[in-house]
C-alpha positions in Angstrom: -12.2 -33.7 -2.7 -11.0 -30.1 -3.9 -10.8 -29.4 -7.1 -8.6 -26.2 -6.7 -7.7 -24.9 -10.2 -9.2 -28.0 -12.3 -12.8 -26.9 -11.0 -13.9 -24.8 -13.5 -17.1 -24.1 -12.0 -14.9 -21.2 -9.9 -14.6 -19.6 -13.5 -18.3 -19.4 -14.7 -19.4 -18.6 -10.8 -22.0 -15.2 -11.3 -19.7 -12.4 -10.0 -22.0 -10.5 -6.8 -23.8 -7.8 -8.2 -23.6 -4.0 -7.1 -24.8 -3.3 -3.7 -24.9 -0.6 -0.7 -23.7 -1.4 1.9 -25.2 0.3 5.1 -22.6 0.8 8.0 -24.2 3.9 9.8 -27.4 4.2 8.3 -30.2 7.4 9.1 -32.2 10.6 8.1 -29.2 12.2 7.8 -28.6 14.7 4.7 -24.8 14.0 4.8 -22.6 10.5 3.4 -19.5 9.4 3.3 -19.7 6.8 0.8 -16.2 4.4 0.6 -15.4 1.8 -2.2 -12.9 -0.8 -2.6 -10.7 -1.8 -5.5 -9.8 -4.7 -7.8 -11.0 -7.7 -6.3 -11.8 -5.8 -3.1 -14.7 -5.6 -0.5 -16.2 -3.0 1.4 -15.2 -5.2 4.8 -11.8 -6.0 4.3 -10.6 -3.1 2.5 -11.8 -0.3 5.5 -11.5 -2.4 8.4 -10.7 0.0 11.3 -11.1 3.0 9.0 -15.2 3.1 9.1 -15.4 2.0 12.6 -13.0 5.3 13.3 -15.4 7.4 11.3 -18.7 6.1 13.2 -17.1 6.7 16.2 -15.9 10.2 15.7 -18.3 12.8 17.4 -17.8 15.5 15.6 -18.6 13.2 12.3 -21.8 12.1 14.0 -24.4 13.9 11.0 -22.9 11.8 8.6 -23.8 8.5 7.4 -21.4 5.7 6.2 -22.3 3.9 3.1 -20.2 1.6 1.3 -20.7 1.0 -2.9 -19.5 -3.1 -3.5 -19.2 -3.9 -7.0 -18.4 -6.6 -9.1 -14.7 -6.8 -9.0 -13.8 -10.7 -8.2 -11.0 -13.3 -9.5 -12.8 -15.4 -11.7 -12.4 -15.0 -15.6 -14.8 -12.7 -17.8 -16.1 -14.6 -20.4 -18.1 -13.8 -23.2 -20.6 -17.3 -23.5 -22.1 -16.6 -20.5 -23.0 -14.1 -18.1 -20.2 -13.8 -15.1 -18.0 -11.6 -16.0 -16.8 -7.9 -14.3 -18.0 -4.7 -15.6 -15.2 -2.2 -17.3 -14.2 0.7 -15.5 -16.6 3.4 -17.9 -19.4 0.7 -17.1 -19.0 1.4 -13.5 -18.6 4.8 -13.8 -22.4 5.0 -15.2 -23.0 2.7 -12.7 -22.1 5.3 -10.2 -23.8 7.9 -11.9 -26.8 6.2 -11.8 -26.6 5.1 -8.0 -26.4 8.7 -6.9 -29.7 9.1 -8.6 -31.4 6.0 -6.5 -32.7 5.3 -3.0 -30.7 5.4 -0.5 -28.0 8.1 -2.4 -30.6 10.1 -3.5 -31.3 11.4 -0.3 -27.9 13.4 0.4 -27.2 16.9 -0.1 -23.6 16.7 0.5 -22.0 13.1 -1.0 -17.9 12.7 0.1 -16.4 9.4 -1.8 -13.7 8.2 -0.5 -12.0 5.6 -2.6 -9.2 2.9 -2.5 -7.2 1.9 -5.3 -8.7 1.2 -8.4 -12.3 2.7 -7.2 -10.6 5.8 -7.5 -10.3 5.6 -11.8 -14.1 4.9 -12.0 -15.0 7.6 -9.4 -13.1 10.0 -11.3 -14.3 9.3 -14.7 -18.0 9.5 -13.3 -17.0 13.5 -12.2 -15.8 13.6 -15.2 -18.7 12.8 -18.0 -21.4 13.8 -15.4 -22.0 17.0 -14.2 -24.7 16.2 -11.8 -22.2 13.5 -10.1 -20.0 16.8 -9.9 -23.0 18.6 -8.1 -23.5 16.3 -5.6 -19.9 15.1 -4.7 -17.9 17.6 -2.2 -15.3 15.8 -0.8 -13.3 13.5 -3.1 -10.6 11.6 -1.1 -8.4 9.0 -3.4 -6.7 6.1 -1.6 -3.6 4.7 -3.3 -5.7 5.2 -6.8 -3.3 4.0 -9.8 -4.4 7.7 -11.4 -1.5 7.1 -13.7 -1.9 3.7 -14.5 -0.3 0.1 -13.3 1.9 -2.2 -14.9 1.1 -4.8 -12.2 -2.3 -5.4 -13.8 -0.5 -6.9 -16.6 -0.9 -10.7 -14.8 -4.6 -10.6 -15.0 -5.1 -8.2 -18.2 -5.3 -11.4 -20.5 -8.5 -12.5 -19.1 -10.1 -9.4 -17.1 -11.6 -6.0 -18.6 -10.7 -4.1 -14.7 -7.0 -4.8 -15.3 -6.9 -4.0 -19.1 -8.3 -0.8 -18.3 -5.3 -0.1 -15.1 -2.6 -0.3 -17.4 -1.0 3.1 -18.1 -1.3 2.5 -22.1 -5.1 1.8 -21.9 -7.3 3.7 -23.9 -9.0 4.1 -20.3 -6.5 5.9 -18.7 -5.0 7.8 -21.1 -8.1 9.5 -22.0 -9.3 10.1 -17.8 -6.0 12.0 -17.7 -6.7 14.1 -20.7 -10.3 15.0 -19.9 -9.2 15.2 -15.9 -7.2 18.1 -17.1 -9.5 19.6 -19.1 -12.5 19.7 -17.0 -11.0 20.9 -14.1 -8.4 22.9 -15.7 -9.0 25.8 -12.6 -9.6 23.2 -10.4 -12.0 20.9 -8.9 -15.9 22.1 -7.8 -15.3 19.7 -4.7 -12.7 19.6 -1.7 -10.1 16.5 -3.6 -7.5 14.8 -2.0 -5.0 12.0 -3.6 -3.6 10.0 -0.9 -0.2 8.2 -1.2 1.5 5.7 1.4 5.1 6.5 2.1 6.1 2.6 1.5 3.4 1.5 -1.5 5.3 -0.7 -3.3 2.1 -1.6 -5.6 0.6 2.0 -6.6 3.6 4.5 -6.5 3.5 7.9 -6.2 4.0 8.8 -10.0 1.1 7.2 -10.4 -0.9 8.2 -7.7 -0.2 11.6 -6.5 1.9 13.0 -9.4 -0.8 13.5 -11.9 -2.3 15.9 -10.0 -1.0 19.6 -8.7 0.3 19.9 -5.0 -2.4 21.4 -3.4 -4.5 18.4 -4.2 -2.4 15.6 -2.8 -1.3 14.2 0.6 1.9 11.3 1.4 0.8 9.7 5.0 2.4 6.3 6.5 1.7 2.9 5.6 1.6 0.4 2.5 -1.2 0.3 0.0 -3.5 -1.6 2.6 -2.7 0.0 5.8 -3.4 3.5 4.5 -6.9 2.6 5.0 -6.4 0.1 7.6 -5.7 2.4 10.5 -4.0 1.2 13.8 -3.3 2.6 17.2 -0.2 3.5 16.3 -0.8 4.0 12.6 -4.4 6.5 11.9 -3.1 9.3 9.3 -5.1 8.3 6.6 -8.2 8.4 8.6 -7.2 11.6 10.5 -6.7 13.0 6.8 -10.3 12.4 5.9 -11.9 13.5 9.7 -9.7 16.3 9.9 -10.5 17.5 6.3 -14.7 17.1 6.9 -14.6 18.5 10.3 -12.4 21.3 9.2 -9.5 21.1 11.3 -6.5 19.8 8.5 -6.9 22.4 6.5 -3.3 22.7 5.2 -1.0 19.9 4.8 1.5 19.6 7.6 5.7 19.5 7.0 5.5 15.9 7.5 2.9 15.9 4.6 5.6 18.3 2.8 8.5 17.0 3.1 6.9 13.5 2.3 5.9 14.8 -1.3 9.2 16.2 -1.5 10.8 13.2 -0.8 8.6 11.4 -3.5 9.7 13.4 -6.1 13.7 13.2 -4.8 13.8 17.1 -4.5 16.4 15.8 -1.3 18.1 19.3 -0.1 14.0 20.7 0.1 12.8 18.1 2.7 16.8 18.8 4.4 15.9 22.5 4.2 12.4 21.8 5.7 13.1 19.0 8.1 16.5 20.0 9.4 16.3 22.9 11.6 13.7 21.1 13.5 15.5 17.9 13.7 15.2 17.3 17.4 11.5 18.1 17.8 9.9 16.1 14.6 8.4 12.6 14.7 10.2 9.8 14.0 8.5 9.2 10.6 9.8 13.2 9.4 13.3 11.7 11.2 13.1 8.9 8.8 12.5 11.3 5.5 15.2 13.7 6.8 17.5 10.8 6.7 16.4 9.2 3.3 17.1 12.9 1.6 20.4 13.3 3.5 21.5 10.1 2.0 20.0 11.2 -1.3 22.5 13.8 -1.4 25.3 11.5 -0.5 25.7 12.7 2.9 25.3 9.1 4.3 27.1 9.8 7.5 24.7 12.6 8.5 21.9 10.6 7.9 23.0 8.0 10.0 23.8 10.6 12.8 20.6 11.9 12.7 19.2 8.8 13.1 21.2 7.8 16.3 20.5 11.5 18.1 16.9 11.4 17.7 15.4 8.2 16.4 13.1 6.5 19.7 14.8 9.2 21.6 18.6 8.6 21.2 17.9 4.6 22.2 18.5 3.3 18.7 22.0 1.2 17.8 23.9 1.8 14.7 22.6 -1.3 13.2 19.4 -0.2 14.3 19.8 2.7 12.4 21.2 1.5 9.4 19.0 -1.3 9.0 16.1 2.0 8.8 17.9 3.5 5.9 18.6 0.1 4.4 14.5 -0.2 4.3 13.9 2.6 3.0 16.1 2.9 0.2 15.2 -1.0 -0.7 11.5 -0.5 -0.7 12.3 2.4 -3.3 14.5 -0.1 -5.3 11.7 -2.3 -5.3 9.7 0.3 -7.2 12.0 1.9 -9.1 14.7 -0.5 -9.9 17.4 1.7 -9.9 20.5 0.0 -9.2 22.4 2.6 -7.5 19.6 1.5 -4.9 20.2 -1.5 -4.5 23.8 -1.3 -4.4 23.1 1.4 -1.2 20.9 -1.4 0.1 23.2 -3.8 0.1 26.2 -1.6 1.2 24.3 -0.5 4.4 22.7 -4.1 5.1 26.4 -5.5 4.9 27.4 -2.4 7.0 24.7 -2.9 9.6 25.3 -7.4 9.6 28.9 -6.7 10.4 27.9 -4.0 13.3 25.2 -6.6 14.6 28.0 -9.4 14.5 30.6 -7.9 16.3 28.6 -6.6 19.1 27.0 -10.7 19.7 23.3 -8.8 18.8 21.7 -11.4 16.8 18.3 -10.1 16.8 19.6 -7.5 14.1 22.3 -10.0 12.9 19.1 -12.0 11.4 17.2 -9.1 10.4 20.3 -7.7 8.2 20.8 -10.8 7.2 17.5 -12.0 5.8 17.5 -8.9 3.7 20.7 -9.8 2.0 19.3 -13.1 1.2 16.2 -11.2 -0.1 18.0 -8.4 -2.2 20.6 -11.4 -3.5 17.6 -13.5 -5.1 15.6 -10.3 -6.0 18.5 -8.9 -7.6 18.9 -12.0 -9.8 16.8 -12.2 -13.5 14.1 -14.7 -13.8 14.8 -18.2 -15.0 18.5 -18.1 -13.7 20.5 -19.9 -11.4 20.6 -18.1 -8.2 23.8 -17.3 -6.6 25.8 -18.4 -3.6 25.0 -15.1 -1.6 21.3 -16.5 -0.7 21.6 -19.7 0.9 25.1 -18.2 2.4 22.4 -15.3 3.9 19.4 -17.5 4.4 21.8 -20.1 6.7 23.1 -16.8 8.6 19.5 -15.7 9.1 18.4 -19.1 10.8 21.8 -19.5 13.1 21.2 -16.1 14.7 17.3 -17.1 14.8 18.6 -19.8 16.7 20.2 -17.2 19.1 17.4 -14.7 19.3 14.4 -14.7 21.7 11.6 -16.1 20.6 9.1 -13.3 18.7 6.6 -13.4 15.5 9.5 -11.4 14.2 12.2 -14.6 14.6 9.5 -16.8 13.7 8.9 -14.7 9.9 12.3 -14.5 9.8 12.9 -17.9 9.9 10.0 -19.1 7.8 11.6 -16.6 5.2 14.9 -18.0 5.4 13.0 -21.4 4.8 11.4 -20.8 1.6 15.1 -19.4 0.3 16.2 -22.4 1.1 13.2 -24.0 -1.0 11.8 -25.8 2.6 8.4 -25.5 1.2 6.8 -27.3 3.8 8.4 -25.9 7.1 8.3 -22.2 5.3 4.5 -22.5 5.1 4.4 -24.0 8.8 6.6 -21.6 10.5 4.7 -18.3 8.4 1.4 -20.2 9.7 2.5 -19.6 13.5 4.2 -16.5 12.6 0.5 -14.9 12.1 -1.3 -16.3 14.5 1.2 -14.1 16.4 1.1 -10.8 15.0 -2.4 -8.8 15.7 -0.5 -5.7 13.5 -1.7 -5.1 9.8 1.6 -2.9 9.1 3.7 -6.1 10.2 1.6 -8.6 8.1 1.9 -6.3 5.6 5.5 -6.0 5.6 5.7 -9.8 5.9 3.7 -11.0 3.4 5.5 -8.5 1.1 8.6 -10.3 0.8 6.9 -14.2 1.1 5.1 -13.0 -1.6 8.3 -12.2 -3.9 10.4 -15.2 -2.5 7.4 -17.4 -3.2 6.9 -16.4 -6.7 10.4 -16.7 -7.8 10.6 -19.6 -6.3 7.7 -21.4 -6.1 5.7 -20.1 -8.9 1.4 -19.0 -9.3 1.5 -21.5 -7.0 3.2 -21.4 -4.4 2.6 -17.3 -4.9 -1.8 -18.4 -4.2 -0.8 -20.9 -1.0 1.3 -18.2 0.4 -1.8 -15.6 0.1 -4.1 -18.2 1.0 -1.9 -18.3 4.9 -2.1 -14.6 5.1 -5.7 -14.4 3.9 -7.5 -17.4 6.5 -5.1 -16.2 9.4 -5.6 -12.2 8.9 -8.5 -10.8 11.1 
């Protein structure tokens, strides 16, 4: 029999204790020691990023440590022992590490450290100056420097989360005595480390608090950045190139990135522009997203079609991009002249898709619409017409398409708008089996996860998770 939620043995369970884990382990007199974040492991969180480092040559005098701390689900409670330490405990707890077997035996120390490790890492540099001696290289992953609002589900019943929110005494007074101690800078080579699409940690939280030089936008979602791929390997590159001394200065991909962050549009034009038919296609994608910032929608969209997968892409191709772009902003930011772009290009690219019989972008356009519709509408309301009207469009082009993991999400997504619990979960099941890409899961457990909350509840939210979780290697 399982229990599930009405065992309350899961919420007195002793959290794991502190540990180090050994990855590459010798005499060596150099570390690169990683840490995960709230609720995190050393495993999970750096898949394919340590396995990168260890088998970099020119990184082969360094060991690879990991620091796992107790960071776990379960409630804290005060009348007995299980319960996570706060972020200043785990800061001493740091401290004290360094001063231990194995730590004790580097000379040069380089943390690198994914979201919320990041807050205890830096008030450790902070309050102790021989954590400052030791550390050189400080590289923060998608760190909520500023502060998150999203820990506000679990800050009723865990210290970790009380202390993320931008109001807490905790980060309010790391910012204040960041600035002071390292007023002319930091003793150590630091690096804050921003995906271009994390939705969960954005950029005026993670990069913003900090000047220029210090920070770095590369591809991917607040997991992937430190999940690299074949296709995907900036945030790695960042930290090899940075140690081996060979990415020195931040690239006009990394620029125009940061520029684009902050919405300073006509600098990344300026910047990207000139060069438009040499850059990558993730610089193509920025160039377009500022020329539509400054309302020059058509341009982006030409740009787009010159140079995007070398002149190949379709305009629904292309406005589908945009329409991605500007809706993972709205997600952020909630600015409503966002999501009235969104719409307008996703309408712009169904009708394209439509009339040219391509229903492989017909569904992709239109499961977005269905998305944005119920997004768009305020909790505990009746949701409009627009998403089943979307959702049904979605599943008869499905029915029309070849048969991918893409078709197969699609569908599953369409589904659970249409509150088909039970064939949602089924069809998202077979849709991961399918898809060996961390980006894609990403990007497709992003929206399940909305849908399933608005419609489904904590619930259906946790059974939704769970899929992703048991089916993710």
């Amino acid at each position: 029999m399982t229990w599930g939620f009405l065992d309350l043995r899961r919420y007195f369970t002793p959290h794991p204790p502190q540990s180090i884990v050994k990855l590459r382990y010798s005499d060596s007199s150099n570390v690169i020691l990683l840490t995960h974040g709230f609720t995190g492991n050393i495993a999970d969180s750096w898949d394919g990023f340590y396995q990168r480092i260890i088998a970099e040559p020119a990184l082969s005098d360094w060991d690879v440590l990991g620091l796992a701390y107790p960071s776990s689900g379960t409630v804290d409670t005060v009348a007995v022992y299980a319960g996570d330490p706060s972020l200043r405990v785990l800061a001493i707890s740091l401290s004290t590490t360094l001063k231990l077997p194995p730590l004790s035996q580097y000379s040069k120390v380089a943390v690198a450290a994914h979201s919320m490790g990041g807050l205890f890492v830096q008030r450790a540099l902070v309050d102790d100056e021989n954590v400052r001696k030791r550390v050189t290289n400080l590289f923060l992953y998608g760190t909520p420097s500023g502060g998150t609002y999203k820990s506000l589900l679990f800050s009723p019943f865990k210290k970790q989360a009380r202390d993320m929110l931008p109001t807490s005494s905790f980060v309010t007074d790391l910012r204040r005595d960041w600035n002071r101690a390292f007023v002319n800078g930091t003793p150590f080579s630091f690096l804050s480390i921003a995906g271009d699409v994390d939705e969960f940690v954005p950029a005026d939280s993670s990069i913003f608090p900090f000047d220029q030089r210090n920070v770095a936008v590369v591809a991917g979602d607040h997991s992937t950045i430190v999940k690299p791929t074949e296709g995907n390997a900036q945030g790695v590159d960042l930290l090899i190139g940075t140690l081996t001394g060979s990415a020195l200065l931040p690239s006009t991909s990394d620029v125009a990135r940061f520029d684009l962050e902050k919405k300073e549009y006509q600098a990344v034009v300026d910047l990207l522009l000139p060069n438009a038919g040499t850059i990558d296609e993730a610089a193509l994608s920025s160039l377009a997203m500022a020329l539509d910032g400054l309302g020059r929608g058509p341009d982006a969209l030409e740009i787009l079609e010159r140079h995007y997968r070398g002149g190949e892409i379709k305009s629904s191709e292309a406005l589908g991009i945009l329409a991605g772009r500007v809706k993972r902003r709205w997600l952020v930011e909630r600015q409503l002249t966002d999501l009235a772009r969104a719409v307008e290009l996703y309408t712009a690219g169904y009708q394209g898709a439509a009339a040219a019989d391509d229903h492989e972008q017909g569904y992709y356009h239109a499961i977005n619409l269905a998305f944005l519709s119920l997004m768009a509408t305020p909790q505990n309301t009746k949701e409009p017409p627009e998403v089943r009207r979307w959702a049904e469009q979605a599943i008869w082009h499905c029915a029309r398409s070849p048969d991918t993991n893409w078709r197969t999400a699609t569908k599953a997504e369409a589904e659970l708008l249409l509150h088909h619990k039970e064939t949602a979960f089924g069809l998202y099941k077979e849709a991961v089996r399918g898809t060996n890409s961390n980006r894609q899961l990403g990007s497709m457990y992003s929206q399940a996860a909305r849908i399933a909350d608005r419609t489904l509840g904590g619930g259906g939210l946790s059974e939704i998770k769970a899929i992703f979780d048991r089916y993710q290697d």
